[in-house]
NUPA-286067 format. One record per residue: x, y, z negated of N, C-alpha, C, O in turn; residue in one letter; residue number from 1. Coordinates in steps of 0.2 Angstrom, whole numbers. Layout:
X; Y; Z; X; Y; Z; X; Y; Z; X; Y; Z; A; NUM $
...
***
This chain:
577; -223; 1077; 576; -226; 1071; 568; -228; 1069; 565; -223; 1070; X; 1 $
566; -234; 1068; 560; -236; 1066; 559; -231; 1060; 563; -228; 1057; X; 2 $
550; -233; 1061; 548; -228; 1056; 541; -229; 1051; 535; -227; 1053; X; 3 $
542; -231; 1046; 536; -233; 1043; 531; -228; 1041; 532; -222; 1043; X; 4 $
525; -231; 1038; 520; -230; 1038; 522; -224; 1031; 526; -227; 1027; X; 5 $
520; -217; 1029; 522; -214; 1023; 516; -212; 1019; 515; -214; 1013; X; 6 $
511; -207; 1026; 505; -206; 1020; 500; -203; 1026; 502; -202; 1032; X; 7 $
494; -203; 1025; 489; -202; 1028; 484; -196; 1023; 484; -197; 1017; X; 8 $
481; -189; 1026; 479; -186; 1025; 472; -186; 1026; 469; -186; 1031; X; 9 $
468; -187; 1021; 461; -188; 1020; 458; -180; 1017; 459; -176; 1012; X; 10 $
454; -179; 1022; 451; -171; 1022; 446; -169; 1017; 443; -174; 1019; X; 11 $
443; -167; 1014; 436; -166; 1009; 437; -161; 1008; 442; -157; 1007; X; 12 $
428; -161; 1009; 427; -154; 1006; 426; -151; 997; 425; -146; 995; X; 13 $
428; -159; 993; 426; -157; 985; 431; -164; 984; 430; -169; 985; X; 14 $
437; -159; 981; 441; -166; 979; 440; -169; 973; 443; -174; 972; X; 15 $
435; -168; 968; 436; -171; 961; 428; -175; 966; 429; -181; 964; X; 16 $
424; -175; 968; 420; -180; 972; 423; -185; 974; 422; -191; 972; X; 17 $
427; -183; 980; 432; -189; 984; 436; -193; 978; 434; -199; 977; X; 18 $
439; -190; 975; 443; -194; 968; 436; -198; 966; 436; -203; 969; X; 19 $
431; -198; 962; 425; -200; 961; 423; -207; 964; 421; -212; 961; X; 20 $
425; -206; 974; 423; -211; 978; 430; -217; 976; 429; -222; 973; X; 21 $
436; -215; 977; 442; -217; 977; 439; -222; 971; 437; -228; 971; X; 22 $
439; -219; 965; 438; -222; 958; 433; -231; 958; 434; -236; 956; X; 23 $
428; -227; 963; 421; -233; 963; 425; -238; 966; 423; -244; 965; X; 24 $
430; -235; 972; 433; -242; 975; 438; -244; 974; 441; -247; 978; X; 25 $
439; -242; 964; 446; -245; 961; 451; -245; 964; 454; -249; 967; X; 26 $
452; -240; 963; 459; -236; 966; 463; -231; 959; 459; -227; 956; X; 27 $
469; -232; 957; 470; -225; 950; 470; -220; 956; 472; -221; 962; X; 28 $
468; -215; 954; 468; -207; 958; 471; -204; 954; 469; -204; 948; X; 29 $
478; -200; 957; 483; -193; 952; 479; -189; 952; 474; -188; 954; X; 30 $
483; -185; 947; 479; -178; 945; 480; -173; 952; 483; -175; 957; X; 31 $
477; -166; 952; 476; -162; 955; 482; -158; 956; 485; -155; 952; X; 32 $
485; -158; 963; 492; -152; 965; 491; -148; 966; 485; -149; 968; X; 33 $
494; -142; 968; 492; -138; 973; 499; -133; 976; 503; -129; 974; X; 34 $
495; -134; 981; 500; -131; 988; 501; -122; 989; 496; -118; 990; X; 35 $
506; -121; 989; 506; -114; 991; 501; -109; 996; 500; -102; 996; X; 36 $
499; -113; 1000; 495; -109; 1005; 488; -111; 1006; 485; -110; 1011; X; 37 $
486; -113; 998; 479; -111; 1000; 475; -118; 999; 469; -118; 999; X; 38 $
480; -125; 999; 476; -130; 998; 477; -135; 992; 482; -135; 989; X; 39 $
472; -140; 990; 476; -145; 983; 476; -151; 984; 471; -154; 986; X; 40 $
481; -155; 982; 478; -160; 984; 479; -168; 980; 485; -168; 978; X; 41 $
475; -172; 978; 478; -179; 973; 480; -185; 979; 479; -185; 985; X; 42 $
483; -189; 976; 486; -193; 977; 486; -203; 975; 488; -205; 969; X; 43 $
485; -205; 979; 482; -211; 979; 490; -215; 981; 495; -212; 984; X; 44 $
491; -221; 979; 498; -222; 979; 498; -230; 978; 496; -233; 973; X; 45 $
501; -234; 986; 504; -239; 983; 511; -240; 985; 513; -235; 988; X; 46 $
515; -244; 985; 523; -246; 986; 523; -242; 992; 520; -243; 997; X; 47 $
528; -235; 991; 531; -234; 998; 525; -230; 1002; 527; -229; 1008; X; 48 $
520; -229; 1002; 511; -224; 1004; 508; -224; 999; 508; -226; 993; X; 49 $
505; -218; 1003; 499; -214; 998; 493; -213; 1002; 492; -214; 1007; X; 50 $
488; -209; 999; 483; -206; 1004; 484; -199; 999; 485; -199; 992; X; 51 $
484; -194; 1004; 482; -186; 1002; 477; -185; 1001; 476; -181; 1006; X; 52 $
472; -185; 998; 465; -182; 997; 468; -172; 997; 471; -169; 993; X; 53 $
464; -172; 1002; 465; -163; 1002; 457; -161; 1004; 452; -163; 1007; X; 54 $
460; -153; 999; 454; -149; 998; 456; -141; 1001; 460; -139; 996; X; 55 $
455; -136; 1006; 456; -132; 1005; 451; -126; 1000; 445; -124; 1000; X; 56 $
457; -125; 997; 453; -121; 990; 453; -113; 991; 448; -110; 989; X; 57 $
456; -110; 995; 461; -102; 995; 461; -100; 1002; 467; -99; 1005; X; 58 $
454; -99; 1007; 457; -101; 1015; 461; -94; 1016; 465; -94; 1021; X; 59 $
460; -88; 1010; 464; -85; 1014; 470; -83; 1012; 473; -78; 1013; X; 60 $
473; -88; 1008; 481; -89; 1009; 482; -93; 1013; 488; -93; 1013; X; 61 $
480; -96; 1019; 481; -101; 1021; 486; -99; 1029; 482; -95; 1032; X; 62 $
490; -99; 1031; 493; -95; 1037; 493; -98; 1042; 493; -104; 1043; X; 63 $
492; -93; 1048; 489; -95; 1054; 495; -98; 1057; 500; -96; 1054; X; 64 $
496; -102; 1063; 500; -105; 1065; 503; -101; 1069; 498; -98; 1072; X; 65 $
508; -99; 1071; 514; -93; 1075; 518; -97; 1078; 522; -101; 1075; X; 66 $
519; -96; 1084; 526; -100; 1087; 527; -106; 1087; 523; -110; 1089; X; 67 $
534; -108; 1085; 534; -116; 1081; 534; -116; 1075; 539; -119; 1073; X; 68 $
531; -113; 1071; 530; -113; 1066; 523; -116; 1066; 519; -112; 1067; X; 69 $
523; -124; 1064; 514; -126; 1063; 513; -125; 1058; 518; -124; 1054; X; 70 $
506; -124; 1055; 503; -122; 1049; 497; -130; 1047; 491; -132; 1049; X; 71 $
499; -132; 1043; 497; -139; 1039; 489; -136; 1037; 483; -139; 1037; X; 72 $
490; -130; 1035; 483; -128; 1034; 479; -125; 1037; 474; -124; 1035; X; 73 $
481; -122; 1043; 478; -121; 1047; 474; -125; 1052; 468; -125; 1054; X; 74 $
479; -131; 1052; 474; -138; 1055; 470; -141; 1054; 465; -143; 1057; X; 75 $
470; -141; 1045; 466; -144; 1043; 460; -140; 1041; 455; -143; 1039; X; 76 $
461; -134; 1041; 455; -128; 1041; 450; -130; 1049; 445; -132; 1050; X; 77 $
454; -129; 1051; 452; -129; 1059; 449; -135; 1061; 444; -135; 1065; X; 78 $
451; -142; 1058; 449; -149; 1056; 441; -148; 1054; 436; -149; 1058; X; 79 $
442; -148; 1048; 436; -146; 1044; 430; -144; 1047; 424; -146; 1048; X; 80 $
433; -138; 1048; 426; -133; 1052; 423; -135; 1059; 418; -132; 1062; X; 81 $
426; -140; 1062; 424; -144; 1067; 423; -151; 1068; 419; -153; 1072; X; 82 $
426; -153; 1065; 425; -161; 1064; 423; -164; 1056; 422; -170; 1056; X; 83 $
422; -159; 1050; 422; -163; 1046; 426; -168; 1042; 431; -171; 1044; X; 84 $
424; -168; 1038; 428; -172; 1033; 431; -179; 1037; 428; -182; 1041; X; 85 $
436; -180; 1034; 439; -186; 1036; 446; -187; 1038; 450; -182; 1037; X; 86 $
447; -194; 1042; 457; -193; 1041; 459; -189; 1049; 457; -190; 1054; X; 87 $
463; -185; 1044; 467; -179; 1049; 475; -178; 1053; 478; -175; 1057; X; 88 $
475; -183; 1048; 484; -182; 1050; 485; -188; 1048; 483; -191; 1043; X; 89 $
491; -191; 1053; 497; -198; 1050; 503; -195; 1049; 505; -190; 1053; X; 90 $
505; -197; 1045; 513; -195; 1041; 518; -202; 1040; 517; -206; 1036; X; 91 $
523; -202; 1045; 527; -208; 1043; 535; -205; 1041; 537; -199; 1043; X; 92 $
537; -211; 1037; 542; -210; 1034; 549; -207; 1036; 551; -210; 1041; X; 93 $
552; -202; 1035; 556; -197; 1038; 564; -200; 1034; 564; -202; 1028; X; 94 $
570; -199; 1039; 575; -199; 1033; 581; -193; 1036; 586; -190; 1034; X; 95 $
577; -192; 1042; 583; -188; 1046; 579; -181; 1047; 574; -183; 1050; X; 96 $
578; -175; 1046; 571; -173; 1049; 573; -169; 1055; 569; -168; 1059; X; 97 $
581; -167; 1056; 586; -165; 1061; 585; -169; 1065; 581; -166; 1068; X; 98 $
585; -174; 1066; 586; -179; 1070; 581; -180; 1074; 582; -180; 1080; X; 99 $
575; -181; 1069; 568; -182; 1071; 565; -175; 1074; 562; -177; 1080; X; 100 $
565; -171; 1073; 564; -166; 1076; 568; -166; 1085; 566; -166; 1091; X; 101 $
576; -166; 1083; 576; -166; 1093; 574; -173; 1096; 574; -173; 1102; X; 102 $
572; -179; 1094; 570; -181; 1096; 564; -182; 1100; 563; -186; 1105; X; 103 $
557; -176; 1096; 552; -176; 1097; 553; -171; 1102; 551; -173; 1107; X; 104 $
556; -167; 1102; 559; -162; 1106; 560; -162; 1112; 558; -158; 1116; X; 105 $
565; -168; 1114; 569; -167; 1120; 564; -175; 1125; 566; -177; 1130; X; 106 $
556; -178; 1120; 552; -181; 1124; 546; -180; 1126; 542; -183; 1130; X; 107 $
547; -172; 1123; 540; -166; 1125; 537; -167; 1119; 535; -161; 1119; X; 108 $
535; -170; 1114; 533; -172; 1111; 533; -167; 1103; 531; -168; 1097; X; 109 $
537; -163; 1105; 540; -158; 1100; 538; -152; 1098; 532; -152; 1096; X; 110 $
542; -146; 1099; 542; -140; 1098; 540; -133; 1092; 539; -127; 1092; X; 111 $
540; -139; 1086; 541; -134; 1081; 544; -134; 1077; 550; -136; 1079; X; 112 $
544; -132; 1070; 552; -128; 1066; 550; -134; 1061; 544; -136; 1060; X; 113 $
556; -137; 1058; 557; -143; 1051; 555; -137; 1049; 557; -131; 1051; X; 114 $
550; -139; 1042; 547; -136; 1037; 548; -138; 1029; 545; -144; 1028; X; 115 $
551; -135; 1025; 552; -136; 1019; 550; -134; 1012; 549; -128; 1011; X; 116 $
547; -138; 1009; 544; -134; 1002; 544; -139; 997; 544; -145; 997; X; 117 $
543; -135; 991; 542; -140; 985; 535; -139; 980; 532; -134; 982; X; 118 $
534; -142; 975; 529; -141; 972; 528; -144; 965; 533; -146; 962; X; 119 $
523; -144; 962; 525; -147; 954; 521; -150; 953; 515; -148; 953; X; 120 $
524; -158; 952; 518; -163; 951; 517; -165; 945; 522; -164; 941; X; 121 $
510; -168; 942; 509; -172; 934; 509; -178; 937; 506; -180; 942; X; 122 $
513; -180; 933; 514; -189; 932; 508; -191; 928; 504; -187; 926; X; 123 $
508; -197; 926; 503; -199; 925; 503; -201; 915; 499; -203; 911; X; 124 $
511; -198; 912; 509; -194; 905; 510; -190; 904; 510; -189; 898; X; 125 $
509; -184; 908; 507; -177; 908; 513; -173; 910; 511; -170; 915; X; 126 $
517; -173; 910; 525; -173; 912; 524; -168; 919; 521; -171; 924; X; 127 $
526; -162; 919; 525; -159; 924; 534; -161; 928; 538; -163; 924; X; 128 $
536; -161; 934; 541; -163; 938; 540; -158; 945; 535; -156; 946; X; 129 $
547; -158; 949; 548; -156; 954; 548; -160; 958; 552; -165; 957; X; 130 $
543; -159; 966; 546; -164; 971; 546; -159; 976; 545; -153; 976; X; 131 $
548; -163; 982; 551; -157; 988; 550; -164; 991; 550; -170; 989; X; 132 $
550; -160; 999; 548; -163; 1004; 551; -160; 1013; 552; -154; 1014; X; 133 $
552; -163; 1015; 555; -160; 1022; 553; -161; 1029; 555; -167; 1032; X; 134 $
549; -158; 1033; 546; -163; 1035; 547; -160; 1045; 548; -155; 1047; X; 135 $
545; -165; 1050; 544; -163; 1055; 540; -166; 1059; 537; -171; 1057; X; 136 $
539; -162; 1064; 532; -161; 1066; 531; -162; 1072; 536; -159; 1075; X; 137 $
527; -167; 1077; 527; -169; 1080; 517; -171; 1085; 512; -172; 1082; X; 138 $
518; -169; 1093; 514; -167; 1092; 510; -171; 1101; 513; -171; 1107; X; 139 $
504; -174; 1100; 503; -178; 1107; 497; -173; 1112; 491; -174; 1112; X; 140 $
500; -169; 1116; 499; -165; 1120; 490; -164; 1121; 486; -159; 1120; X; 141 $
490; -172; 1121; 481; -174; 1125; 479; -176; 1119; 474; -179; 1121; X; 142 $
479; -175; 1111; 475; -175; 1107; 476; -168; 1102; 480; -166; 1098; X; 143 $
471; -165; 1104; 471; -158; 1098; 467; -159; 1092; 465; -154; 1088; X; 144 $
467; -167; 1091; 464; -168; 1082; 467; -172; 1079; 464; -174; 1074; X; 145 $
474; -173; 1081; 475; -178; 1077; 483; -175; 1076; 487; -173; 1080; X; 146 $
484; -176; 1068; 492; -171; 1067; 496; -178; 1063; 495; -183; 1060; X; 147 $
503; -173; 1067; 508; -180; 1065; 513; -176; 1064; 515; -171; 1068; X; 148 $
519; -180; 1056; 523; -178; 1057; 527; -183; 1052; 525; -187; 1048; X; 149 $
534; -182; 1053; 536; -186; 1046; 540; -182; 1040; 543; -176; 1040; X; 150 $
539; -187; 1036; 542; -183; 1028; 547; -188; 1025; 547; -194; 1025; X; 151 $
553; -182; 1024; 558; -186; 1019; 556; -183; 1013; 552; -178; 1013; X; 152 $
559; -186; 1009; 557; -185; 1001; 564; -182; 998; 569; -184; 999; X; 153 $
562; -178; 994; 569; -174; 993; 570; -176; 986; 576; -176; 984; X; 154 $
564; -177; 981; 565; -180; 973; 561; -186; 974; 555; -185; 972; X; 155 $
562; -191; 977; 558; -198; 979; 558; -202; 970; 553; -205; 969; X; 156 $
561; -201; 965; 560; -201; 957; 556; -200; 953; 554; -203; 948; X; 157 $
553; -193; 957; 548; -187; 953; 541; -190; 956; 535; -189; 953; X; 158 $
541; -192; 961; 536; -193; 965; 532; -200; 964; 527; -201; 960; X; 159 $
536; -206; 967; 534; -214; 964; 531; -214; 959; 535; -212; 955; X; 160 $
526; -216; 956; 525; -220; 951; 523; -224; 949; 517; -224; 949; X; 161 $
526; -229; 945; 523; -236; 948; 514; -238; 942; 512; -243; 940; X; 162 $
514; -232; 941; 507; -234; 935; 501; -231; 939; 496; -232; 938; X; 163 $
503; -226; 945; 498; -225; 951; 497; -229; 957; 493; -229; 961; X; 164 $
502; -236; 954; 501; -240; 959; 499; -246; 959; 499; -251; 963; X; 165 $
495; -245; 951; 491; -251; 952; 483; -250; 950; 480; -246; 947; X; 166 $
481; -254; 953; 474; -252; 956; 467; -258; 953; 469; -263; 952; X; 167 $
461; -257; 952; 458; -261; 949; 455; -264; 953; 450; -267; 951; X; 168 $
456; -262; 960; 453; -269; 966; 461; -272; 971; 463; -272; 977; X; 169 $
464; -273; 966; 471; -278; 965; 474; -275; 973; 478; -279; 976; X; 170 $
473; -270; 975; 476; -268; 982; 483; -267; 982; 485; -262; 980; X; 171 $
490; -272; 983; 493; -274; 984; 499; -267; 989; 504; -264; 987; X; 172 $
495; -266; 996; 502; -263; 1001; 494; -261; 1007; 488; -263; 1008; X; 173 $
499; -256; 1009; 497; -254; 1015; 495; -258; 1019; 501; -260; 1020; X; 174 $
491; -262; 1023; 494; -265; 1029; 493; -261; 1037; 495; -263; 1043; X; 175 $
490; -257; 1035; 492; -252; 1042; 486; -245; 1045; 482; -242; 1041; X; 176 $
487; -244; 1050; 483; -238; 1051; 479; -238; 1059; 482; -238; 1064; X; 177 $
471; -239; 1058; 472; -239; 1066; 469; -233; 1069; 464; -230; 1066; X; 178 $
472; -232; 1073; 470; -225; 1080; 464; -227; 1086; 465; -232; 1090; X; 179 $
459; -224; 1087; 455; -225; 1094; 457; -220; 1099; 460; -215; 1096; X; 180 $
457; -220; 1105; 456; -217; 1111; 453; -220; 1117; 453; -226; 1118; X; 181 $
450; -215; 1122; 447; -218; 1126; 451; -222; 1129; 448; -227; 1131; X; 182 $
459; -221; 1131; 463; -225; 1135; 470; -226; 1132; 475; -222; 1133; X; 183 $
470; -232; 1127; 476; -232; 1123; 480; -231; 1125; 484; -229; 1121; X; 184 $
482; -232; 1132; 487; -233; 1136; 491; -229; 1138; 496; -229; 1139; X; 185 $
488; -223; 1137; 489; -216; 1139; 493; -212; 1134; 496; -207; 1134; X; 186 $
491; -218; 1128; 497; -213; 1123; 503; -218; 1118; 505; -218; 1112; X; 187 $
504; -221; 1123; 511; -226; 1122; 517; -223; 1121; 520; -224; 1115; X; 188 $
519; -217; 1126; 525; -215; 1125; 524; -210; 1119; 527; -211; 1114; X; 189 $
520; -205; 1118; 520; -203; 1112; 523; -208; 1106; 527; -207; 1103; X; 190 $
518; -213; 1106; 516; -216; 1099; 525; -219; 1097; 527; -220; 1092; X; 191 $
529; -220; 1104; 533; -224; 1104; 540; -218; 1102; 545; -220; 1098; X; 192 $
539; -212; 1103; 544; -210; 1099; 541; -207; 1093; 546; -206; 1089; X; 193 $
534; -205; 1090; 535; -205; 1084; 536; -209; 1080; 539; -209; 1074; X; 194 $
535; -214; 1082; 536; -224; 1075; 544; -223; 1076; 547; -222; 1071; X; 195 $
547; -221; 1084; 554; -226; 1085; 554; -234; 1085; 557; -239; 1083; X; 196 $
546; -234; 1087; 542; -243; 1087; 541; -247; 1094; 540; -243; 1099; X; 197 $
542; -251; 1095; 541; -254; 1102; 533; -254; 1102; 530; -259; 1099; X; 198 $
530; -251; 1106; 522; -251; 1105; 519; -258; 1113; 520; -259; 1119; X; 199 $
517; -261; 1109; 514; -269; 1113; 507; -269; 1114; 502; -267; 1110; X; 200 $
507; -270; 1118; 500; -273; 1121; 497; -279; 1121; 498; -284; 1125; X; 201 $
492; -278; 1116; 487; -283; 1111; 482; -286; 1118; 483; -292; 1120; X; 202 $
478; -283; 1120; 474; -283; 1125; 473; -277; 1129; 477; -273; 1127; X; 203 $
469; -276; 1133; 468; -271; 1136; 468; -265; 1133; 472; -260; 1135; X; 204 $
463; -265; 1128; 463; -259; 1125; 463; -260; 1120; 458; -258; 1116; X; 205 $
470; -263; 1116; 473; -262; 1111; 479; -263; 1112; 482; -267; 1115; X; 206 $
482; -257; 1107; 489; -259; 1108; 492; -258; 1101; 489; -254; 1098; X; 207 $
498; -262; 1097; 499; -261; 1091; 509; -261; 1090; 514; -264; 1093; X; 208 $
510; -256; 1086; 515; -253; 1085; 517; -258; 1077; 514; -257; 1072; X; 209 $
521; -262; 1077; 523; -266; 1072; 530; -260; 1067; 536; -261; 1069; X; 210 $
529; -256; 1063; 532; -251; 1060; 536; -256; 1053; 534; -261; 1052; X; 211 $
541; -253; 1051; 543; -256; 1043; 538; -257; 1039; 537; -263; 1037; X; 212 $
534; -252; 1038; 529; -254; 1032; 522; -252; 1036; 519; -247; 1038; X; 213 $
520; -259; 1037; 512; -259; 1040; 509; -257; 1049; 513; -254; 1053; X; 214 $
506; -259; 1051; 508; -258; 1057; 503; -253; 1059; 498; -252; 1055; X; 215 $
503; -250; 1066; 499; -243; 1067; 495; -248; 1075; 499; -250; 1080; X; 216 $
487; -248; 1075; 485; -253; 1080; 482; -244; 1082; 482; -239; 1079; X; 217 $
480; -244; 1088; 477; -241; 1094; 471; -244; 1098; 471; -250; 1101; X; 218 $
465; -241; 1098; 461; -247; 1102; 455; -241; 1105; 454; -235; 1102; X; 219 $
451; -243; 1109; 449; -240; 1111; 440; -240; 1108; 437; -246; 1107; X; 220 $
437; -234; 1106; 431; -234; 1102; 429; -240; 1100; 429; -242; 1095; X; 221 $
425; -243; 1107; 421; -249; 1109; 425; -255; 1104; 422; -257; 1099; X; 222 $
432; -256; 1107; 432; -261; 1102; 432; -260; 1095; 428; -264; 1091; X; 223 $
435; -254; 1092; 435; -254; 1084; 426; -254; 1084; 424; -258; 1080; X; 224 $
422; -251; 1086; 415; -252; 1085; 414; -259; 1082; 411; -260; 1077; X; 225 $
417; -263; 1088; 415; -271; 1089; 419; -275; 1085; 417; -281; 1083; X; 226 $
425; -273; 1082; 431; -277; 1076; 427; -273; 1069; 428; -276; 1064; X; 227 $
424; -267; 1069; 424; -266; 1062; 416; -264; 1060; 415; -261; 1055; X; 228 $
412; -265; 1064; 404; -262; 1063; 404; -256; 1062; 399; -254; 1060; X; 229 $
408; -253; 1062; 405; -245; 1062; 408; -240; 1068; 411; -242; 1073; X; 230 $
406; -235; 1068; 408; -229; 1073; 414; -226; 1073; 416; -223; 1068; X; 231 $
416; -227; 1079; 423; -222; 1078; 422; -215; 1081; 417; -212; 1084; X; 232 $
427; -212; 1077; 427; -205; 1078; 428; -202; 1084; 432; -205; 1087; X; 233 $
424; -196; 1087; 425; -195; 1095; 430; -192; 1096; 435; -192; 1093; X; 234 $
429; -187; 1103; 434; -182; 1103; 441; -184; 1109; 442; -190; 1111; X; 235 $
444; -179; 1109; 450; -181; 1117; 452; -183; 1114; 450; -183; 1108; X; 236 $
458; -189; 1116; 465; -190; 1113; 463; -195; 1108; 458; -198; 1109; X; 237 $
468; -196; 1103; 469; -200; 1097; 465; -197; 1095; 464; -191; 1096; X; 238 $
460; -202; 1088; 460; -199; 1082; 461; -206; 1078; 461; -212; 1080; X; 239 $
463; -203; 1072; 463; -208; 1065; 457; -210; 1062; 454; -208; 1058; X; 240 $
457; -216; 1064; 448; -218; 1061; 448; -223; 1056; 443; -224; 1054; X; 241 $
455; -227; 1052; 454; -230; 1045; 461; -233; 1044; 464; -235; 1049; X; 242 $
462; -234; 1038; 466; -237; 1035; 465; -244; 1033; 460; -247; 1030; X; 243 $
471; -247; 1034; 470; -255; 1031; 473; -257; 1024; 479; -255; 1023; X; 244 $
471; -259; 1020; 474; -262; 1013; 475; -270; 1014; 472; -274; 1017; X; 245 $
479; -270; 1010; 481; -279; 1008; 478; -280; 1001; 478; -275; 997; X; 246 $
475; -286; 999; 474; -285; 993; 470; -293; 992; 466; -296; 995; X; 247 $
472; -296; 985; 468; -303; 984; 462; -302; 982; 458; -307; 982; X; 248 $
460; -296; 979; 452; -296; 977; 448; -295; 981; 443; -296; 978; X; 249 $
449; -294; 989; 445; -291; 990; 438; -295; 990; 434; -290; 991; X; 250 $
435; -302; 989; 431; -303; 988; 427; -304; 982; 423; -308; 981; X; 251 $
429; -299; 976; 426; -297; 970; 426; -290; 972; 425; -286; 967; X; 252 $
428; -287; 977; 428; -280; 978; 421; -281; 982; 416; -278; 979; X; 253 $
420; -284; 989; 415; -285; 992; 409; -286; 986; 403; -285; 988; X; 254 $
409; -287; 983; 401; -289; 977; 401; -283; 975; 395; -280; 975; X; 255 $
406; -281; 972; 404; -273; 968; 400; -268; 972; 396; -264; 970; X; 256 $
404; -268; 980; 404; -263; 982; 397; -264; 989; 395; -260; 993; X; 257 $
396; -269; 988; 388; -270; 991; 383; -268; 986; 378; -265; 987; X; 258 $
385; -270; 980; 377; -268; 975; 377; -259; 975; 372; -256; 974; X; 259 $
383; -258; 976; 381; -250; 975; 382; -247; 986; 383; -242; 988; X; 260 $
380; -252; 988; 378; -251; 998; 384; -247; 1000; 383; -242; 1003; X; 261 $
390; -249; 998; 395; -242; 1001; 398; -249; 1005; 404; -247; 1007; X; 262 $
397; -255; 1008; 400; -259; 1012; 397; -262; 1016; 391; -263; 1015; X; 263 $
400; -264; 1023; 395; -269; 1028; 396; -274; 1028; 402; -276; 1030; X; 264 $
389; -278; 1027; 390; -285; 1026; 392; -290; 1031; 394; -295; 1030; X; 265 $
392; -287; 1036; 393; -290; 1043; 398; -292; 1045; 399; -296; 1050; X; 266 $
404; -289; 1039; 411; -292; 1045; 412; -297; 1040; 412; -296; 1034; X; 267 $
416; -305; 1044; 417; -309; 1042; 425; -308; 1038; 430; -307; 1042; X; 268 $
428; -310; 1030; 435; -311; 1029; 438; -304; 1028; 443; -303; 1025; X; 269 $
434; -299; 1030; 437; -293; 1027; 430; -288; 1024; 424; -289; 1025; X; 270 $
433; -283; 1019; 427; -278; 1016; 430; -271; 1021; 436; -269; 1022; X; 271 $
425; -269; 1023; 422; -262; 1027; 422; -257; 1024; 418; -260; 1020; X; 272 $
422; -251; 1021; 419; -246; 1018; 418; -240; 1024; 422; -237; 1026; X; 273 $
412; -238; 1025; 409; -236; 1032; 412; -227; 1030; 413; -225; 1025; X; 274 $
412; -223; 1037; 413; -217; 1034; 407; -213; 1032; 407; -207; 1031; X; 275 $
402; -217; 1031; 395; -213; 1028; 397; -214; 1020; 395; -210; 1016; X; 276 $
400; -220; 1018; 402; -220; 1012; 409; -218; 1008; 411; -218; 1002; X; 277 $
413; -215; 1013; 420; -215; 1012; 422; -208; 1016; 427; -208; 1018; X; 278 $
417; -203; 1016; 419; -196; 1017; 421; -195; 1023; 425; -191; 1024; X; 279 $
419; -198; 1029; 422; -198; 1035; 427; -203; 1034; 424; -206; 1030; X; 280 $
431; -206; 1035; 436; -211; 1034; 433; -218; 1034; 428; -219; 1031; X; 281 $
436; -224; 1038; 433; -230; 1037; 440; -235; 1034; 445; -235; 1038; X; 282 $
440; -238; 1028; 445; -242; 1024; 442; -249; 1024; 437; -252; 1022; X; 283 $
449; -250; 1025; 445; -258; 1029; 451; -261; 1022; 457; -260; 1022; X; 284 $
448; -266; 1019; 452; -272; 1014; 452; -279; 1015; 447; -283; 1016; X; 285 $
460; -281; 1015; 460; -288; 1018; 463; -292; 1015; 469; -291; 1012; X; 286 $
457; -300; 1015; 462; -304; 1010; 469; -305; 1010; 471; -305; 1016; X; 287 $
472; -306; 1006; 479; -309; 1005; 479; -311; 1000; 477; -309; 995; X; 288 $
484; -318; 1000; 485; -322; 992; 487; -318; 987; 489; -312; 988; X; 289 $
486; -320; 983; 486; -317; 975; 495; -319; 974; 497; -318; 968; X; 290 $
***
């Protein structure tokens, strides 16, 4: 089963700062959650995705990874303390997580336990609610920094809402997630049963996975260097180096967001926000009609 685009986990080390940056690039930012084992985190939301801005608050609730049992905070602890801030995990949309799990399983790609929890979220009139979540875990042999898994939503009611999803730099929908590696090619078959996506080959070294909601591109350093003016993130394997939005403003976002230098002027038709200004993460905004 295909598989959309759900949420991407944005690392920091001070989350009411990171909420701060989100704000300047006209984004609503949720209030503050927090996780059982040690981390908290807000919620940025549009139709159907989100970003997780997380913070490890508590390391020493945090539980070490055992067996197949992975630990969410474990990784991103382990993240942090070596790579710093920035995007650490893709999460796509989950409906089966049995399912999903022997799948990843029986393509190597697998080998840990669905993990289940819930937590209590504030809406955005104060309204405290239960959501839950279900999730499976999935995992690409040859990159040890990049975490992936998917989520069903178990109170999908409690969670949406559509007054966090509107944004005052008119950002519209996800339009996708791109990954660097030295050798895209190398991690086709993964990428191809985590989406349940037919993964294509764009040019050599780009390859783009077309998902339900938004599509997941692959390219090699060099080119994202050369498509988006800034640095991609190093390291073996995959990593997560920015997110794409859809959005009609983005050329009243581009003016705002040059007077205060958190943009590069260079790229033609779309707005950049570099990881020197955006916590490690690069977010990239593209026009679309109004």
């Amino acid at each position: 089963m295909r598989r959309g685009l759900d949420h991407v986990v944005h690392l920091v080390r001070d989350l009411d700062a990171a909420g701060e940056i989100y704000d300047l690039l006209g984004f609503t930012v949720g209030a503050r959650n927090r996780h059982p084992w040690g981390t908290e985190n807000r919620i940025i939301q549009t139709p159907g995705f989100f970003i997780e801005l997380l913070q490890i608050v508590e390391p020493d609730k945090i539980p070490a990874a055992q067996g197949e049992a992975f630990s969410f905070g474990a990784f991103n602890q382990d993240f942090l303390a070596r790579l710093g801030e920035g995007l650490s995990m893709l999460v796509l949309e989950g409906s089966d997580a049995t399912h999903e799990k022997a799948a990843f399983d029986a393509d190597g790609f697998g080998g840990f336990d669905i993990f289940d929890f819930g937590r209590k979220a504030r809406r955005p009139d104060g309204q405290e609610v239960d959501v839950g979540f279900r999730l499976a875990f999935a995992r690409d042999p040859a990159s040890p920094d990049f975490g992936a898994f998917t989520c069903t939503q178990l109170n999908p009611e409690n969670f949406w809402s559509p007054d966090l999803q509107r944004h005052s730099n008119q950002v519209t929908s996800v339009a996708g997630v791109v990954l660097v590696a030295d050798a895209p090619a190398e991690h086709q078959a993964f990428l191809e049963t985590f989406s349940g996506c037919s993964v294509q080959r764009a040019l050599d070294a780009w390859y783009v996975a077309q998902t339900p909601r938004g599509s997941i591109d692959v390219m090699s350093r060099e080119m994202f260097t050369e498509r988006y003016g800034v640095p991609a993130p190093g390291g073996p394997g995959l990593r997560l180096a920015a997110i794409r939005f859809s959005t009609p403003g983005a050329p009243e976002l581009r003016r705002s967001l040059a007077a205060r230098r958190m943009v590069e002027e260079a790229i033609d038709g779309i707005v950049v926000v570099p990881p020197r200004a955006a916590l490690g993460a690069t977010l990239v905004f593209e026009l679309t009609p109004a």
